[in-house]
C-alpha positions, 0 to 999 in steps of 0.5 A: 155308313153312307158317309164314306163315300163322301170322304175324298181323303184317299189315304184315309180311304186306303187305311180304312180299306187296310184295316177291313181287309185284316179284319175280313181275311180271317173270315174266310169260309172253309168247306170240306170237299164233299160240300164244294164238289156238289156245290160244283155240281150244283152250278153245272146243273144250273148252267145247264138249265137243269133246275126248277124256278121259284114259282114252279116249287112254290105252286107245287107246294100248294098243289101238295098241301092242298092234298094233306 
């Protein structure tokens, strides 16, 4: 797949782009509206540092199995 950056034909890199797009366009993802208002949510809790991080969550998990 490396090799198409080193086409330099542009219309050939402009049908190739052509025919990914009509192959990709019906790819699209639809969610109901549930899932994309707490996406929504999710990210304006992550903008506003409301979340924890990896390494806390994965300690926390130690510290609980630890205990079982």
């Amino acid at each position: 797949m490396l090799k198409i950056f080193e086409i330099e034909d542009r219309p050939l890199l402009e049908a190739i782009k052509s025919i990914f797009d009509k192959k990709t366009k019906d790819q699209t993802l639809h969610l109901p509206d549930k899932i994309i208002s707490e996406l929504m949510e999710s990210k304006k809790n992550y903008d506003n540092g409301n979340y924890t991080d990896n390494e806390v969550m994965e300690k926390e998990a130690e510290e609980c199995l630890k205990k079982k």
